[in-house]
LUMSE-68569 format. One record per residue (C-alpha): residue in one letter; x, y, z. Coordinates in steps of 0.001 Angstrom, whole numbers. Example, Ala and Ser with C-alpha at 12.3 -4.5 7.8 and 13.67 -1.06 7.14 Angstrom:
2
- A 12300 -4500 7800
- S 13670 -1060 7140
REM end
This chain:
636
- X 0 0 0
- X 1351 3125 -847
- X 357 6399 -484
- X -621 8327 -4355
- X 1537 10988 -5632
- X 779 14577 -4316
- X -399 17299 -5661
- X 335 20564 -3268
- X -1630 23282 -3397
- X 387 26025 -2241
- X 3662 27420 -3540
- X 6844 25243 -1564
- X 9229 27768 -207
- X 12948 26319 -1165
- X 15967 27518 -2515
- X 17784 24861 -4783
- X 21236 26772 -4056
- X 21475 26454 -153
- X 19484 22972 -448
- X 22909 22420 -2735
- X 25178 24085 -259
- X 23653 22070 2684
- X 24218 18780 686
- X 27508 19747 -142
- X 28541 20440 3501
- X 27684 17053 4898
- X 28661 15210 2306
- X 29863 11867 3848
- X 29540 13366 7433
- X 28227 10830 10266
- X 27207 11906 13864
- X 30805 10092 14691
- X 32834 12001 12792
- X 31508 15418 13959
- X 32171 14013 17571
- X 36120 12976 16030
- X 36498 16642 14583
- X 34209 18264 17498
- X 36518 16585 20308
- X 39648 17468 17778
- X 38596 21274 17185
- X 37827 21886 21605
- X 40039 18878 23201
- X 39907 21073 26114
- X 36391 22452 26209
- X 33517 21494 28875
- X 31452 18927 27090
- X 29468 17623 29965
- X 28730 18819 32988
- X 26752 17312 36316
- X 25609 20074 38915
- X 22360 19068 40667
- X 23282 21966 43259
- X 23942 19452 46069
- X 27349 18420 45511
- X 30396 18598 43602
- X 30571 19284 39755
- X 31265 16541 37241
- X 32413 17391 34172
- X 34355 16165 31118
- X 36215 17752 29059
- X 35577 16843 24873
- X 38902 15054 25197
- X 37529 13210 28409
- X 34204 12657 26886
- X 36100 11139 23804
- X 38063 8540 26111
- X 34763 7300 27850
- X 33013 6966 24761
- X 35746 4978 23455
- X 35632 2811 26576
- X 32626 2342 26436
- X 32433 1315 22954
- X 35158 -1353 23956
- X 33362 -2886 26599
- X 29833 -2900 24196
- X 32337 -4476 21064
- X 33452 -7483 23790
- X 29519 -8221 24804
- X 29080 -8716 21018
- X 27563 -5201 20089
- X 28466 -4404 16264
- X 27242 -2899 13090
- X 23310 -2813 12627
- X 23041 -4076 16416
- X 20420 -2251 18877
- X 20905 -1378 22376
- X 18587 73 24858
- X 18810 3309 26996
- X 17103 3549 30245
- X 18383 6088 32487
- X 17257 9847 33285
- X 18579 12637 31653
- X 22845 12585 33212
- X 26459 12611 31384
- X 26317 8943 31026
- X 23648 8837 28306
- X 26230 10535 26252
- X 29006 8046 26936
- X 26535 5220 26147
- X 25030 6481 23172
- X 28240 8324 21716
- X 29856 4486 22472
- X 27028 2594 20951
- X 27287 4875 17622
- X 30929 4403 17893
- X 30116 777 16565
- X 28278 1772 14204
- X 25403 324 16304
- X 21670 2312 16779
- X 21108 3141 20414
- X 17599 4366 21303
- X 16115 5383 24553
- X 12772 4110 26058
- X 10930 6654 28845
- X 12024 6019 31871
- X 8191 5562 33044
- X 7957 2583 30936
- X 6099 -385 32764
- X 7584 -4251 32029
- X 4580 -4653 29337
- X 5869 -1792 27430
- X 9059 -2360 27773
- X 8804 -6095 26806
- X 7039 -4711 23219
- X 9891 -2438 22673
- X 13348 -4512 23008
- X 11285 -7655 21435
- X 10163 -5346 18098
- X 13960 -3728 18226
- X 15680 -7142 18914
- X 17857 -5077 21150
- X 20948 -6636 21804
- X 22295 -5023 25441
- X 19991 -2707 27582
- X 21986 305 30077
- X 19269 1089 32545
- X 20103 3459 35897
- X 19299 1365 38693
- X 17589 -1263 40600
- X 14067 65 40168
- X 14381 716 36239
- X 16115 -2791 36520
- X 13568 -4833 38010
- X 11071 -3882 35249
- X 13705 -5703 32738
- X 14066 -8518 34951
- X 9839 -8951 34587
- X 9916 -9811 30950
- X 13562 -11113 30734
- X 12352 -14337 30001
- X 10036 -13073 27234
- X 13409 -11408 25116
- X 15711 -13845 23294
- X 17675 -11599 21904
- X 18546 -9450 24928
- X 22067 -11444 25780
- X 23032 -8500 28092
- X 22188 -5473 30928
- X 24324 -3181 31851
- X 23090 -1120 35432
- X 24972 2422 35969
- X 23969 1729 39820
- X 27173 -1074 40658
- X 24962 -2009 43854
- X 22129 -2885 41662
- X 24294 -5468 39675
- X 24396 -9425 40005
- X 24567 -12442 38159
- X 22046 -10969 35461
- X 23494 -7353 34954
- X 26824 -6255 35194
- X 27920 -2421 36178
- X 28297 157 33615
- X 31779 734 35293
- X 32615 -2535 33551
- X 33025 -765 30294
- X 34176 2149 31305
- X 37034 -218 32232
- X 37999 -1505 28789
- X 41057 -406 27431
- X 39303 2357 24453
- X 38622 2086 20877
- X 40783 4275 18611
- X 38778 7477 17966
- X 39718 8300 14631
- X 39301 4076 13210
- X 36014 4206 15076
- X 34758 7699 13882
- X 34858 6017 10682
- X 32974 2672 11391
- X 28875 4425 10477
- X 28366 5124 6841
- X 25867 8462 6343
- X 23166 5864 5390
- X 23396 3785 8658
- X 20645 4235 11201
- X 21479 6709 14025
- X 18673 7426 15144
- X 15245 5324 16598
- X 12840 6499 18248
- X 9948 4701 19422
- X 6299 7363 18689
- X 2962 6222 19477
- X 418 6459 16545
- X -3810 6961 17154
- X -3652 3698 16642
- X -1613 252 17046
- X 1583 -39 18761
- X 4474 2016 18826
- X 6307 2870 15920
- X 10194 3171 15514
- X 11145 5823 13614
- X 14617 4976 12332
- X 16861 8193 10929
- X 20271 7964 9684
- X 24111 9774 10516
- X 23476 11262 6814
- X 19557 12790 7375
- X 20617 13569 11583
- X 24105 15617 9929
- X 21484 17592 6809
- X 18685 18985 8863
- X 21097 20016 12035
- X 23391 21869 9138
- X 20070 23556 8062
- X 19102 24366 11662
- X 22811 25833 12675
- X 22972 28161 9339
- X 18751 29177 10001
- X 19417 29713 13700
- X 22601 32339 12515
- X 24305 31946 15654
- X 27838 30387 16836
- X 26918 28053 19485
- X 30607 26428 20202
- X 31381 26476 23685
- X 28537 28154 24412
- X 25545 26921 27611
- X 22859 24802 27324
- X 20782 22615 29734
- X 19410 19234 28472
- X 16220 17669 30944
- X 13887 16196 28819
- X 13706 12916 28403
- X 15960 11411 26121
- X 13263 9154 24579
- X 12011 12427 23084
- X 13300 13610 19702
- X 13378 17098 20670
- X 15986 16507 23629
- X 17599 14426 22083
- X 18412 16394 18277
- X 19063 19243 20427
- X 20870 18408 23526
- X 22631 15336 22031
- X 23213 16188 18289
- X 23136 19350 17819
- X 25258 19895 20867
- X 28199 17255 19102
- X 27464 19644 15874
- X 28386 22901 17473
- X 30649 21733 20294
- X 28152 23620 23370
- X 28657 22657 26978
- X 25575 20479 28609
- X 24426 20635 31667
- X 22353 17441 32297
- X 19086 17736 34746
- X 17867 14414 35513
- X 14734 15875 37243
- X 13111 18517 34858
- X 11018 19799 37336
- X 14225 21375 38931
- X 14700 23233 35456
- X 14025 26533 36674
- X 16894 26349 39595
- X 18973 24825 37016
- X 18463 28091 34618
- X 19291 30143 37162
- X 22278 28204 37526
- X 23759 27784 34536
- X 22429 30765 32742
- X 22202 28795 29317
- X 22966 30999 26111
- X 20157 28450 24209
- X 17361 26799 25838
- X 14433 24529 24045
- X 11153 23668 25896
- X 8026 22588 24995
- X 5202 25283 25971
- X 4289 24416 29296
- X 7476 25127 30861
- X 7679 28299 29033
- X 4046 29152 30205
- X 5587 28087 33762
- X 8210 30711 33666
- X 5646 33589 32378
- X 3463 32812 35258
- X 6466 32697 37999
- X 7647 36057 37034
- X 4576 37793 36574
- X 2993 36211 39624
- X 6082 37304 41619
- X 5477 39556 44664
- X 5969 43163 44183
- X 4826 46465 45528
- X 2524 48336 43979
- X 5239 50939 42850
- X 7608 47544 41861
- X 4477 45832 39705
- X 3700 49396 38225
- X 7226 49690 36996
- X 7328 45887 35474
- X 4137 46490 33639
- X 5638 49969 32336
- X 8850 48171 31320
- X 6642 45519 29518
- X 5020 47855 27603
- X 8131 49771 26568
- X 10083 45853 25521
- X 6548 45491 23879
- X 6288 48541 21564
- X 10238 48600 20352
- X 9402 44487 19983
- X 7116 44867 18123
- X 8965 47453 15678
- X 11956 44537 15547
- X 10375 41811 14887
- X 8791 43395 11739
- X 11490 45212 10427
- X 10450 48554 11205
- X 13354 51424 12657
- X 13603 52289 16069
- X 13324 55937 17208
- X 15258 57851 19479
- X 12914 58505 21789
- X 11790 54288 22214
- X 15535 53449 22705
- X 16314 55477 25011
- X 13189 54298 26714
- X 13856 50757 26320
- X 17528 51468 27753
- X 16268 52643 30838
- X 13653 49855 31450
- X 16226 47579 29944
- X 19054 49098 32972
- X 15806 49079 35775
- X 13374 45976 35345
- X 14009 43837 32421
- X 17368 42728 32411
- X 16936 41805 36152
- X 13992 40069 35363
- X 15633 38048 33127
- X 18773 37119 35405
- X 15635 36107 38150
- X 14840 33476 35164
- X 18341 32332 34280
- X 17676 33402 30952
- X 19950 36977 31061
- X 22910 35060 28699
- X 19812 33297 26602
- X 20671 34498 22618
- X 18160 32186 21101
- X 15239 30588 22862
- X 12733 27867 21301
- X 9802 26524 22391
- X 8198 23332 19983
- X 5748 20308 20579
- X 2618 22347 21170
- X 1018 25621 19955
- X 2680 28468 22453
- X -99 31038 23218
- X 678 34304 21211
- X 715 36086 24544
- X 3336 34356 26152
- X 5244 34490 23202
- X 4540 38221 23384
- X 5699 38541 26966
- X 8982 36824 26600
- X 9642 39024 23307
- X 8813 41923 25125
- X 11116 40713 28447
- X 13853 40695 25616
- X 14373 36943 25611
- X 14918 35838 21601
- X 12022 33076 21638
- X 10850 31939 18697
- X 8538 28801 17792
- X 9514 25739 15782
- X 7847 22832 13942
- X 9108 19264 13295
- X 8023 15615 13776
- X 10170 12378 14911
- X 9481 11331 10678
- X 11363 14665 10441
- X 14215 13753 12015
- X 14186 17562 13793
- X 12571 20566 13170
- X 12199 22184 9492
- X 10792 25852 10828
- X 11928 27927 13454
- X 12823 31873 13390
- X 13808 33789 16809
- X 14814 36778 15084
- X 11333 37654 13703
- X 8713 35228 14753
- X 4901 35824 14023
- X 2146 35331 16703
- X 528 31981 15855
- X 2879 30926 13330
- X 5845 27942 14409
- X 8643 29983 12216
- X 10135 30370 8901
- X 11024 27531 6719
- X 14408 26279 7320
- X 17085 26753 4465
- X 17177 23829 2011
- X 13617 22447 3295
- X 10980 22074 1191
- X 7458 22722 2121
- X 3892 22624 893
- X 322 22310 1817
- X -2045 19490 125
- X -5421 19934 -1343
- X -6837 19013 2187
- X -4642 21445 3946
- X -2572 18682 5196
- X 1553 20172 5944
- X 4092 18167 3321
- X 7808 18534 3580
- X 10362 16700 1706
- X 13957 16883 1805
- X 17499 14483 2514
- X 16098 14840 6348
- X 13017 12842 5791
- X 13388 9439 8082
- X 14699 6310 6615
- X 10704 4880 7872
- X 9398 2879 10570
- X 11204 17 11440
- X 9737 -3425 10389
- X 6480 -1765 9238
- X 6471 -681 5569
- X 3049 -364 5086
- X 2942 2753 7479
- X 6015 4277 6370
- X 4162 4013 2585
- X 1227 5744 4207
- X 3735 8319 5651
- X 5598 8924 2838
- X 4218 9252 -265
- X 5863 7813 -3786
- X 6524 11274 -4791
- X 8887 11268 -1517
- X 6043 14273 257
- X 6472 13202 4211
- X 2517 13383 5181
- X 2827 15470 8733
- X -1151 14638 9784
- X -930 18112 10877
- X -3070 21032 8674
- X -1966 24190 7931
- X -601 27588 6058
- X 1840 28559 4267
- X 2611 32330 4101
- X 4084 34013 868
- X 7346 34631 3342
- X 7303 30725 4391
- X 5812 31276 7310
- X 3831 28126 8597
- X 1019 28221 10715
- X -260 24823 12142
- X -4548 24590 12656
- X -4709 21239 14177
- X -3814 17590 13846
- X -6210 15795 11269
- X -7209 13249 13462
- X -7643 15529 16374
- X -10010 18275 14742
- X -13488 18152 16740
- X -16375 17701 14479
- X -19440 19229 16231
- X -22865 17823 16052
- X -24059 20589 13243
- X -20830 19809 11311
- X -18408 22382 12757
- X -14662 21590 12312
- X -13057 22817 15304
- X -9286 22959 16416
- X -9022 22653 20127
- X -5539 22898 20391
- X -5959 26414 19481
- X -8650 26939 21368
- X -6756 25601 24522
- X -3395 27470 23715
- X -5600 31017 24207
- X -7479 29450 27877
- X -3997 28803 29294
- X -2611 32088 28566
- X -5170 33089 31161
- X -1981 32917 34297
- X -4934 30874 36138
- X -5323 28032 33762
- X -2635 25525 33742
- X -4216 23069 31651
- X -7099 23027 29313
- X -8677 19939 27051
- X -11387 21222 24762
- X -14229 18809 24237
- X -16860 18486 21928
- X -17094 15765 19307
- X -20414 14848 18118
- X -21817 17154 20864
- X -23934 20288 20260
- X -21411 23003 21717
- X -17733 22795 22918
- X -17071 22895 26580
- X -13877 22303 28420
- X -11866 20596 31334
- X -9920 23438 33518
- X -6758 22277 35920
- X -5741 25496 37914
- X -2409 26303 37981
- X -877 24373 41025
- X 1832 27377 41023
- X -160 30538 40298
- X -3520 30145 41935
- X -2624 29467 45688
- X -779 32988 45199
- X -4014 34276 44014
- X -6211 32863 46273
- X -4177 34737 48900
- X -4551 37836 47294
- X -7554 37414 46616
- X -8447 37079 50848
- X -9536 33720 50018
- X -9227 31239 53140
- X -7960 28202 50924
- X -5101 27785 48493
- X -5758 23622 47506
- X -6936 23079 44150
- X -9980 21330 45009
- X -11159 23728 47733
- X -10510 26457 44827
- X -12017 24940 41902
- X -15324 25132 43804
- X -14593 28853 45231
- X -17110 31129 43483
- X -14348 34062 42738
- X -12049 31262 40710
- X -15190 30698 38543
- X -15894 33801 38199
- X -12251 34409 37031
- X -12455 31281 35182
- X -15790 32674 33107
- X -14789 36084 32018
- X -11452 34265 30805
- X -12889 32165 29201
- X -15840 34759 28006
- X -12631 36861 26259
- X -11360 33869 24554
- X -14342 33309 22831
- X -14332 36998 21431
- X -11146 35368 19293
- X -13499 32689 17806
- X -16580 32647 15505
- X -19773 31467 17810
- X -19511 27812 16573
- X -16395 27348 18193
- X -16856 29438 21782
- X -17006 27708 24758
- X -20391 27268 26112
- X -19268 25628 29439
- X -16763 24257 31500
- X -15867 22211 34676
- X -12854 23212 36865
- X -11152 19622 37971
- X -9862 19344 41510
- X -6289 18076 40820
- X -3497 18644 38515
- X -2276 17128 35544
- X 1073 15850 35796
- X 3900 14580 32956
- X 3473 11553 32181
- X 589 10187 33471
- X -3371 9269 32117
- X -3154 13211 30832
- X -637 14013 29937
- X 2953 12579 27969
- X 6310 12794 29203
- X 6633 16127 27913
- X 3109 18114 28879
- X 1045 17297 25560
- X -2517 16320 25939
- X -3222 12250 26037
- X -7108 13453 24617
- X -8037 9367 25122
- X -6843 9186 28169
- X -8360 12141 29364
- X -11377 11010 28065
- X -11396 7890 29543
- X -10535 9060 33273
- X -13067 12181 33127
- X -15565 10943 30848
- X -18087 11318 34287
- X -17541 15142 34099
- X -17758 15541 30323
- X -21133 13691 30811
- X -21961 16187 33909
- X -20886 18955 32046
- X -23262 18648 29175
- X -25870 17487 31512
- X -25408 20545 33255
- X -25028 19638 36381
- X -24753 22134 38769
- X -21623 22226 40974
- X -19894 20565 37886
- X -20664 22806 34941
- X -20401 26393 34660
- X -21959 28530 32271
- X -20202 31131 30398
- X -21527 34172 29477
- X -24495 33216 27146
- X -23845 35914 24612
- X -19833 34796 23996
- X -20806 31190 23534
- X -24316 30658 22145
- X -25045 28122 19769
- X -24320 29367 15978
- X -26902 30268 13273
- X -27278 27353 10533
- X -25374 29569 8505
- X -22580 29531 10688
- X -21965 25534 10438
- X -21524 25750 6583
REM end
């Protein structure tokens, strides 16, 4: 089955010449022999670097990080690891993901990393459908959950536990192979060809199992050389902090890959819900998140405590970064008057409020995986931090639009040089380039139906294209709500403007098949206690609140000025505020803070009922004029 030849309906943006130059560059080049020249170039730069704040540093130099690697790759080569072979990462995000996956690639071998949340069933479905090899897991607990389906994988001959307690008769330490006498750098540099898999990573589809997306040195080495020469900034030597998980393809391109590419210092945060002492720490000069943690930051410093005269002056110095901001980022000149105005707010509130965030070095910020609400993205512009938005998928390999000089509200960025792009008759995104993934291992029918014949990757995501190749994402295909008068609806959008509200911390839009869309509200465990207090309310817990009568009040006027951004089909007409919050990776939400919409569904199916039942103490009504039910004409 494959997919039929394309037809795009909108003009690709693409230049042949730097598509050529990009090609040209990376010619040959493999993730391993960046690392050789990258380790050659800065033998004496910080690679790595361990500070949890609690103890001494770690760190490792490039030269250091070279002879680990090496080690490593040793001790892999003499438990039988070679060529084509698969081995498993499960550990959190810490230096010695880099030795084991820089070691692994060192034999030309594919390392990929499963979430560390992964229970034994899941776990058992992934090494069996990769055949892996050897597994590296952290420590006894991550352990245990191999030793449950041990039995069940054949072709798992070895584990390897970073925790030397942990070890026994069925795993051996990870010190082990950092004991091996090392490989030879620049014979084992040379071992991957450009068209050997680098890269696989594991995505959940709407339906079926997992899929592993498998991406090669050659397609990992063209998009990052796109990235680096869109991005227009020297990154060598320069800060970053990497916390995600590893089994995401965001963390991984950026704070594995891209860092080898440029030759940046990582700081490693194995608990990403210490990122914001971590930024504060290391001050990064680029950081990548996904939008929650950048909505997390917007709501910390403008939630801060301040006098009246202190939160008068922020709000002044906001609107002064907003008005020369908004001059920048469309090309328009600066007056005399505005700079010197921005200079002094600049001197007084915002460059302090940017050293309270860690962000005071930052010289290009990105924020992917979700739609970022246009006024966050706003606030940070107007703070002076250089955020922009990107787009990519895991098919991808990384992103093919970002821009952080002059981003658009509601767009994810400019094109990347050398990409090409296009929309299909049914508004579906296309791209197509030498960074489109190899497919999905052991499943050609669904890398047919992701790729078409005419080599178009198929994103599932719809959108516009802009005559200055601008994208701007609607909605996943599969995830558009179809009222029941007809009504397409995007609730991604729709959620991205209720949680710029600084009470909102979560939103799922619901709807399908219904007559109106309503929505499920999670307060902001950070922001609303602070309000409640200001508020004079006695209680601060989320359920107590989400039943307070001021928080729904709040909650309805928000929600009654998001609707004014919508035609009448797709307002709100009610909502229920739920009484805990949402963490990462769990029924609501993935590892990274996107929406699980079944799961959601599943676990609060009871309210959604109650909510269009109207139930009272579960569903409150918005204003009836922001949200009433559209004219016939309006479901055309």
């Amino acid at each position: 089955m494959s997919t039929p030849t394309t037809e795009p309906t909108a003009t690709h943006h693409e230049d042949p010449a730097e598509a050529a130059a990009i090609s040209a560059a990376v010619e040959g080049a493999t993730v391993t022999s960046w690392f050789r020249d990258t380790v050659s170039r800065y033998p004496d730069g910080v690679a790595l670097r361990d500070d949890d704040g609690t103890g001494p540093v770690r760190t490792w130099t490039w030269s250091q990080y070279a002879t680990d690697a090496c080690r490593v790759a040793a001790g892999l080569r003499a438990l039988g690891v070679g060529p084509g072979d698969r081995v498993a990462l499960m550990m959190r995000n810490r230096p010695e993901f880099h030795l084991a996956d820089m070691g692994t690639l060192l034999l030309a071998a594919t390392p990929f990393s499963v979430y560390n949340s992964s229970p034994p069933a899941q776990l058992d479905y992934l090494l069996s459908h990769s055949e892996a090899k050897v597994a590296i897991v952290e420590d006894a607990e991550f352990l245990s959950r191999i030793r449950a389906v041990r039995d069940r994988l054949p072709a798992l001959e070895h584990v390897v536990v970073l925790d030397a307690a942990a070890a026994g008769d069925d795993a051996r330490p990870f010190a082990d192979l950092l004991a091996a006498d090392p490989v030879d750098l620049g014979t084992a540099a040379t071992a991957a060809r450009p068209d050997d898999v680098a890269m696989l990573v594991y995505t959940s589809g709407t339906t079926g199992p997992p899929k592993g997306a498998m991406s090669t040195h050659g397609r990992i080495c063209w998009i990052m050389e796109s990235y680096r020469r869109g991005m227009g900034i020297d990154l060598a030597g320069k800060r970053l902090v990497s916390y995600l998980p590893m089994a995401h393809v965001l963390e991984r391109d950026v704070g594995h890959y891209l860092h080898v590419l440029v030759g940046a210092e990582v700081t490693t945060c194995a608990d990403p819900t210490r990122i914001g002492e971590y930024l504060r720490r290391v001050r990064p000069h680029f950081f990548a998140a996904v939008p929650r943690v950048w909505e997390k930051l917007s709501s910390a410093l403008r939630g801060a405590d301040r006098t009246p005269e202190r939160a008068a002056a922020f709000a002044a110095a906001l609107a002064v970064g907003a008005e020369r901001a908004a001059l920048v980022d469309t090309g328009q000149p600066v007056g005399a008057d505005l700079t010197a105005r921005h200079a002094a707010a600049e001197e007084d509130v915002l460059a302090p409020a940017r050293a309270i965030l860690g962000l005071d070095a930052c010289l290009s910020a990105f924020s992917g995986g979700a739609p970022l609400p246009a006024d966050t993205l706003a606030f940070f512009r107007a703070l002076g931090v250089p955020l922009g938005e990107g787009y990519g998928l895991t098919e991808s390999t990384f992103v093919v639009t970002f821009d952080h000089v002059a981003p658009r509200p509601r767009a994810v960025g400019r094109v990347l040089p050398g990409v090409e792009m296009a929309i299909a008759a049914d508004g579906e995104v296309l791209t197509r380039g030498p960074f489109v993934f190899r497919g999905y291992l052991k499943d050609d029918e669904r890398t047919a139906e992701a790729i078409g014949a005419d080599g178009w990757l198929h994103t599932g995501d719809i959108g516009h294209l802009d005559e200055d190749g601008y994208l701007r994402i609607v909605d996943r295909k599969k995830e558009l709500i179809i009222t029941a008068g007809g009504k397409n609806v995007s609730p991604a959008n729709l959620e991205a403007a209720l949680k710029a509200h600084p009470l909102v911390g979560q939103a799922c839009v619901v709807g399908d098949e219904r007559p109106y869309l309503a929505a499920l509200i999670v307060l902001d465990a950070e922001v609303a206690p602070g309000w409640a207090r200001a508020e004079g309310l006695g209680a601060t817990d989320l359920a107590t609140l989400a039943t307070e009568p001021a928080v729904r009040a709040a909650l309805v006027a928000a929600v009654t000025e998001v609707n004014t951004g919508f035609s009448r089909a797709e307002g709100i007409k009610r909502f229920a505020i739920l009484h805990s919050e949402w963490l990462p990776d769990s029924e609501e939400l993935t590892p990274t803070m996107k929406l699980k919409r079944r799961g959601i569904l599943a676990r609060h199916g009871a309210v959604v009922d109650a909510i269009y039942a109207g139930e009272p103490g579960v569903a409150v009504d918005v204003a009836p004029d922001s949200a009433r039910p559209a004219p016939m004409e309006d479901l055309a």
